[in-house]
N, C-alpha and C positions, 0 to 999 in steps of 0.2 A: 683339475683346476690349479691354476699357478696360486703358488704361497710366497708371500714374501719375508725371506727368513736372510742373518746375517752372512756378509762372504768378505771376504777381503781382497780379491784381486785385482788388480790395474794391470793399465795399458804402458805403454812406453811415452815415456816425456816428451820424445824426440824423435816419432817415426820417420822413417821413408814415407816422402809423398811423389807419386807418380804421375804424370799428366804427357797426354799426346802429344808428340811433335810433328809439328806438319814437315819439316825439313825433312828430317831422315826417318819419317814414318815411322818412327817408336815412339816407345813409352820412356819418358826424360825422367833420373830424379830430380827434383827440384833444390837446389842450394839451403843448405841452414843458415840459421842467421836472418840478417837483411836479405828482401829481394827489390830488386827493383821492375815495376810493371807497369808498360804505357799501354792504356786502351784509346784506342778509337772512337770519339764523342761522334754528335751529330754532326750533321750540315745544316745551319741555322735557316734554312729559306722554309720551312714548313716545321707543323708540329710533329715532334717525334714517334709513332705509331708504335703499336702493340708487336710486330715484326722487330722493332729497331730493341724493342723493351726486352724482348726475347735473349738476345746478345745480352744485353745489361745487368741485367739479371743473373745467368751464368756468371758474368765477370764478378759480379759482388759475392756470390754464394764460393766462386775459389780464392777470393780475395780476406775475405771470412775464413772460412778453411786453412790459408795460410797464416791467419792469426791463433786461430784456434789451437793449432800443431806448435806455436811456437817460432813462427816468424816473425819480426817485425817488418813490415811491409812501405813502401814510400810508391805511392801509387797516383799516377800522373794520367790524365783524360781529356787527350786535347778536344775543342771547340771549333773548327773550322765556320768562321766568319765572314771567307773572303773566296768566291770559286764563282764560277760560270752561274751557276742558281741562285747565287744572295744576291749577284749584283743586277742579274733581271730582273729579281722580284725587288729590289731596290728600286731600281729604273720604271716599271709598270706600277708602283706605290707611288710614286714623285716624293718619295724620302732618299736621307744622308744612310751611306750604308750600315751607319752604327745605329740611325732611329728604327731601320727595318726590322737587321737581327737582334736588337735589343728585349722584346716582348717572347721572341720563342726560346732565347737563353735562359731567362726566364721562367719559359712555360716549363721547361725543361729539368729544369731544375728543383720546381714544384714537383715534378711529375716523379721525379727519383725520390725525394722526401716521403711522396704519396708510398710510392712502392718499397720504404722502409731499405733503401742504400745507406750504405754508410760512406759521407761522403768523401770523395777525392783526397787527398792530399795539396791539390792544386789543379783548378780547370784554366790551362792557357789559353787564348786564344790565336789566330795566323796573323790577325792586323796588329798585335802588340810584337812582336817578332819582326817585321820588316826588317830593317836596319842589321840584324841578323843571319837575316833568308839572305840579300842581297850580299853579306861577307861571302856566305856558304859560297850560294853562285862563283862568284868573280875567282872565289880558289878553285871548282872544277872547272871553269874555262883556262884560269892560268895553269892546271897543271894538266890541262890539253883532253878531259874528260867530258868537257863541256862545247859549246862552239854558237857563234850567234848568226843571224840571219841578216836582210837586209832591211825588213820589219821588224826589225829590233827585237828579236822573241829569242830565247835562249833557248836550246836544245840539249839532254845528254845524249852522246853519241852510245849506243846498246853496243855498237862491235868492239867498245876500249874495254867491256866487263866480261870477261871468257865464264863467268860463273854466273849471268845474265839466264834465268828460267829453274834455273834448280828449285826454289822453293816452291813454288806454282807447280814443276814436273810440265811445265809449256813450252813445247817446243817450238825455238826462235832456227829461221832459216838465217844461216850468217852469209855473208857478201863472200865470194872466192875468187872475183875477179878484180882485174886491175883496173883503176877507176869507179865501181864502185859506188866511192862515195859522192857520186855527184848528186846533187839536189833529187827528192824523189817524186818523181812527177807521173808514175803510173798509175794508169787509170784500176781501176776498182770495181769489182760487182757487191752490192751491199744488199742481204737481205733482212725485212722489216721483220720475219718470224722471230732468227735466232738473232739478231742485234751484231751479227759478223759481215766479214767482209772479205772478199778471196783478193789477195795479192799476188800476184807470180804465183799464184795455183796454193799461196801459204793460206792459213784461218786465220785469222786474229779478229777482236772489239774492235767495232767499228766505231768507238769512244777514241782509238788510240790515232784515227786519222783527221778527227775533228780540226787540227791545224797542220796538217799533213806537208802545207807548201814550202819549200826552204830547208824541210829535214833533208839528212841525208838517206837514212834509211826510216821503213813505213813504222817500224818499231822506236825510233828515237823520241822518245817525250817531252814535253814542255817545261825546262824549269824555270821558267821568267815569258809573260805573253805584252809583248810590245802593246801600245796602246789603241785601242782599235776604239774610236767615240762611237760607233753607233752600236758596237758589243758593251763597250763600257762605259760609255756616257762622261761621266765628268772625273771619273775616280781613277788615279793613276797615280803612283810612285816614282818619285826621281833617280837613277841607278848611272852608275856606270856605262851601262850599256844601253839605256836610253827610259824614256818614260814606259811604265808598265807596273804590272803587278804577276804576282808568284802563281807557279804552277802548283794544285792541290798536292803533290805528291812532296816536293820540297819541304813543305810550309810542316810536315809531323817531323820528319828529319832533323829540321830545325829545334823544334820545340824538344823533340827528344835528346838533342846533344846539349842543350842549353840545358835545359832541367835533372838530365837523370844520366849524363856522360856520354862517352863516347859510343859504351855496349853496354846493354842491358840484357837483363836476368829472363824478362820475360816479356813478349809483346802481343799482344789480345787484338782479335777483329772479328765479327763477321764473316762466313767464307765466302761473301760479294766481293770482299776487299781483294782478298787477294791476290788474282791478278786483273788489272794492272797494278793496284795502289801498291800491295807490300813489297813486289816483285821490285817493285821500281828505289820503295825506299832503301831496299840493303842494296841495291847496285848504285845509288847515288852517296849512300852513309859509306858505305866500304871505299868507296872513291873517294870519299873524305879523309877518311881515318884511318884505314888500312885494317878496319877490323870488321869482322861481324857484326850487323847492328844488334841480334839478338841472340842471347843462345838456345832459347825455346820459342816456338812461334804455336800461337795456339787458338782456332778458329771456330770459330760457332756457328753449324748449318741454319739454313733457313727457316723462318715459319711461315706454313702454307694457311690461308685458310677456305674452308670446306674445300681442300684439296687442290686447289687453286694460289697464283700469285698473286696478293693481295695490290689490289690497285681502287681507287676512286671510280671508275666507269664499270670496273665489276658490279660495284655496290658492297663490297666485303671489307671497305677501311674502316678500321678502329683504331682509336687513339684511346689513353688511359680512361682520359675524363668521359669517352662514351662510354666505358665502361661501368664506370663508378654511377654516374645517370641511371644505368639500368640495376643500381645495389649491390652489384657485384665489389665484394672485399680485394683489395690490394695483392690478403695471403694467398683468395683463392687463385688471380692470376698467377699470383709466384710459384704456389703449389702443380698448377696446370703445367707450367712450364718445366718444372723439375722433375715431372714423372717420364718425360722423353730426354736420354743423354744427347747430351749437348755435340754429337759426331753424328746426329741420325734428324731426318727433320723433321719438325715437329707438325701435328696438323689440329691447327684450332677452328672449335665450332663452339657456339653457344652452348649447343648440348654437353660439350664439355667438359666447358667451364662452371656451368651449373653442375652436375655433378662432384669437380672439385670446389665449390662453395660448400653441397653438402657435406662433402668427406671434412674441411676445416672447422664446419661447425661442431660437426661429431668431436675433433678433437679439443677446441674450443669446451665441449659441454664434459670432456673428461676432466679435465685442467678447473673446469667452474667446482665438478663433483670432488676432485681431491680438492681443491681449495675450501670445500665446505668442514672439511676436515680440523682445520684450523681456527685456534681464533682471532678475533680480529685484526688484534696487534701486530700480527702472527705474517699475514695475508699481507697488511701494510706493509711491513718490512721484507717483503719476495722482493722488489725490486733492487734494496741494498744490497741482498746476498749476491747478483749476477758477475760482481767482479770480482768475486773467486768462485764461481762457478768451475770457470776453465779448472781450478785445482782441485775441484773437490775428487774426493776418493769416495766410490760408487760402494753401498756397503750392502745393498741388496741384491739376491741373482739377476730379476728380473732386469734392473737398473745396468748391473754389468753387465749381464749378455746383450743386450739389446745396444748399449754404447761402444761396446767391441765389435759389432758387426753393422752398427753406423757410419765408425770410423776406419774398418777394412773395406769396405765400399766408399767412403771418399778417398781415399789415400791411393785406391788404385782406378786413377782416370777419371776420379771424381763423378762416380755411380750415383747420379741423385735418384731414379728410378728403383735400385734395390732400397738405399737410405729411406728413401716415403715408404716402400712397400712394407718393411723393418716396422716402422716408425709407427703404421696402421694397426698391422697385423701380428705383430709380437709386443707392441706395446700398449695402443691405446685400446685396442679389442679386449685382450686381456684386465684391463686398471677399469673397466667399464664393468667386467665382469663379477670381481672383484667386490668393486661398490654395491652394485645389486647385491652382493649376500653380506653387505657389511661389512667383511675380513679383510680390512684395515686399516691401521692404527695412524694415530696425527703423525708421529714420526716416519713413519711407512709413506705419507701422503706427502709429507715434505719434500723427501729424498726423488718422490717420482716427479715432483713438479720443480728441483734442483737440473733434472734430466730434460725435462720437457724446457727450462730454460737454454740449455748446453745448445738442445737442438735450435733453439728460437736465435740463440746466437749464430750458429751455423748453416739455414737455408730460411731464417728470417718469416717465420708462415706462422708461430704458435708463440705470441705474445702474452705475456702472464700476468693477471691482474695487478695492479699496484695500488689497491686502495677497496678494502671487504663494503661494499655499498648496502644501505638500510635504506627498504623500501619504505615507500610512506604510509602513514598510518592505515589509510582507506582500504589499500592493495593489499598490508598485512591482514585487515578480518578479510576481504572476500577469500583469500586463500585457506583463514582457518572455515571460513560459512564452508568452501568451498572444500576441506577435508569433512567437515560433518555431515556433508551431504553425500560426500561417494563412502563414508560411514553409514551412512542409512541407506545405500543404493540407490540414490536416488542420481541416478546418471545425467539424466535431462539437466537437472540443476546445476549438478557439478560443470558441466560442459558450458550452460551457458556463463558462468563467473571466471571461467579460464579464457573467454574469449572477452570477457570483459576488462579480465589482466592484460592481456596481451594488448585489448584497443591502447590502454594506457603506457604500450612499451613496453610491458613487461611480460617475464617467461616462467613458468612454474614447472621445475624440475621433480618429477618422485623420485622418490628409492625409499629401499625398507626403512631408512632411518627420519621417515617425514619428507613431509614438500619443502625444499625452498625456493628461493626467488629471485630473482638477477633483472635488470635491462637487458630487453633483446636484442642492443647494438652496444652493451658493451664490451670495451676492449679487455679479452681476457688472452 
């Protein structure tokens, strides 16, 4: 049986923290100090689903992490407002494209509150940027990177970028001959399985030849889409190079040099993104700048669910709010998410997530039993202590070992699967065990629930009471009728006054030191 007796060891102030790079397939350390980090928001034409939530999640638990170590962090999540799918579902709504994406920015927004993000530093949007986008543009065409059509659509030419697919590892067939670059008009075999399509015998997303005519090569992208009314109906920008609006890949480019400079520390997506979207941004940002747009690139596989790509015609799309509908907790999705590392993909089931419901309650009802430790005043002020939580010096083993082998599992690659495993099984199993034989003390109970905050700081799942609740009078006797009765064995009885508790919300805990009593949704 673990004891909790005095130690004095700490960790380092200032570790190394270690995170994948998709560029050069290692493990990065990450900069001290300031970092600066752009994530990928949504695309406003629909509600943002428990896949997109997946990504989000990740970003906030390393975002947390990099505060936790001792970064200051300035963290930017653009909002894409303006693309091929806002302005349809604009156009089929008979709304302004701001009335359309206005309610799932929104939704969106709620939905990160819901799931306890901490928020942004700044969410941009693509249509506040225009004026911007169009500088960007008008410098790769004038410095010959760029080139326009006779439908007024702007292109970046892929053969002026010799370092065009490295990040991706997608290999681009380059032109060898003379001429070339004349308009590319070959035809294409496109299959509706894998979403590809064969050019001159190459693979590429058949995304990338959606405005194929006028490029010079099938690989050149769109940075600016000439005005087409019955694609775009009435919404179009005045430019240089004619009426239109920005290609999705420009429009983060932008937001990212306006906001957070020319190169940044670190750049977050989905690994959907990658290629075309990211490929695309450092070959059009390095065109700009002459630099790197990022020095780490760091991507979050997908989430399947029951094994499958999560689509509406399946019948498998979830969004948060269907989740919450069926009682399911915030923590428990965050916790479901963080037990599969964020390089491997995740596969969500009901059966699952119910599972990780139970598991948070369990740690939920550890957190309730050390807090009964306490007294009232005691329990109210947990939430004061949290901002020097990060500083506190861990004086119990259990408290040190378990925060030492937290923090050597984030730090390298950001291990949230060993951290939960840690977090269950050397910690709350144990403080469970513990309580059952009584052995220990209010100060003992503090310091574990000091810990249990650290962690609440760091993957956001185990939120700690802020206020000791006194149940109402009526709920206080059927609990004591209801200790006199499994005093006199009278089990029947017992049984039915705990379900009487519970009609009214509430949850009767035992342990050798008497029943107490809590609401059964509150937030502990």
């Amino acid at each position: 049986m673990v004891k909790l007796t005095t130690n004095t060891s700490n960790t380092s102030s200032n570790p190394d923290f270690l995170i994948y790079d998709t560029q050069s397939k290692a493990l990065k350390s990450l900069p001290r100090g300031h970092v600066s980090v752009y994530t990928c928001g949504p695309t406003v034409y629909d509600v943002a689903h428990i896949g997109n939530f997946r990504t989000f999640v990740f970003e906030d638990v390393f975002l947390r992490a990099l505060r936790m170590y001792h970064r200051s962090v300035y963290h930017v999540m653009n909002i894409t407002d303006v693309d091929d799918k806002t302005i349809r579902g604009a156009m089929h709504a008979g709304l302004s494209l701001d009335d359309y994406t206005r309610p799932f920015i929104h939704h969106f927004l709620e939905d990160l509150r819901t799931m306890r993000h901490i928020p942004a530093d700044l969410y941009p949007r693509a249509t506040e940027h225009i004026p911007q986008i169009i500088k960007l543009i008008q410098h790769l065409i004038d410095a010959g990177y760029a080139y326009t059509t006779p439908d007024e659509d702007v292109y970046f030419s892929v053969e002026k970028c010799p370092s065009y697919g490295t990040l991706s590892s997608m290999p681009i067939e380059r032109p060898t001959e003379a001429g070339s670059s004349k308009p590319h008009k070959e035809p294409h075999k496109e299959s509706h399985k894998t979403g590809r399509c064969e050019v001159g015998g190459q693979s590429i997303p058949s995304r990338l030849l959606h405005d194929e005519y006028g490029k010079h090569q099938a690989t050149d992208f769109a940075l600016w889409k000439g005005h087409n009314p019955q694609r775009d109906g009435n919404l179009y920008w005045e430019s240089p190079f004619g009426r239109g609006r920005p290609g999705w890949h420009i429009e983060c480019s932008c937001m990212i040099h306006t906001h957070l400079g020319t190169s940044i520390d670190v750049h977050m997506g989905g690994i959907d993104n990658l290629f075309p979207h990211h490929e695309n941004e450092c070959a059009q940002s390095r065109a700009f700048t002459g630099q790197p747009l990022a020095k780490v690139w760091v991507h979050i596989e997908h989430l399947l669910v029951d094994k499958k790509k999560m689509s509406k015609s399946e019948g498998n799309f979830y969004t948060i709010r269907d989740l919450l509908k069926r009682n399911f907790k915030p923590e428990a999705l965050r916790c479901l998410y963080l037990q599969t590392h964020y390089r491997t993909p995740c596969n969500f089931t009901l059966e699952a997530l119910r599972a990780s419901q139970t598991a948070t309650e369990r740690l939920q009802r550890c957190i309730y039993r050390l807090s009964s430790y306490l007294p009232g005043e005691e329990v109210n002020s947990l939430g004061s202590l949290s901002k020097s939580t990060s500083n506190h010096r861990f004086a119990h083993p259990l408290c040190v070992e378990v925060w030492e082998e937290i923090s050597r599992a984030c730090l390298h690659d950001l291990n949230t699967p060993q951290m939960i495993a840690m977090l269950f099984d050397d910690f709350v199993s144990p403080l469970h065990s513990l309580c059952d034989l009584d052995e220990i003390t209010p100060d003992q109970a503090k310091e574990c629930l000091l810990l249990f905050e650290r962690v609440d700081q760091l993957l956001g799942i185990c939120p700690l009471p802020r206020k000791k609740q006194t149940a109402p009078s009526n709920i206080r006797r059927w609990v004591e009728e209801r200790e006199q009765a499994r005093a006199n064995k009278n089990w029947k009885e017992a049984d039915l006054l705990r379900k009487k508790i519970e009609e009214k919300g509430f949850v009767v805990e035992d342990s050798n030191h008497g029943p107490s009593v809590r609401l059964k949704d509150e937030a502990l």
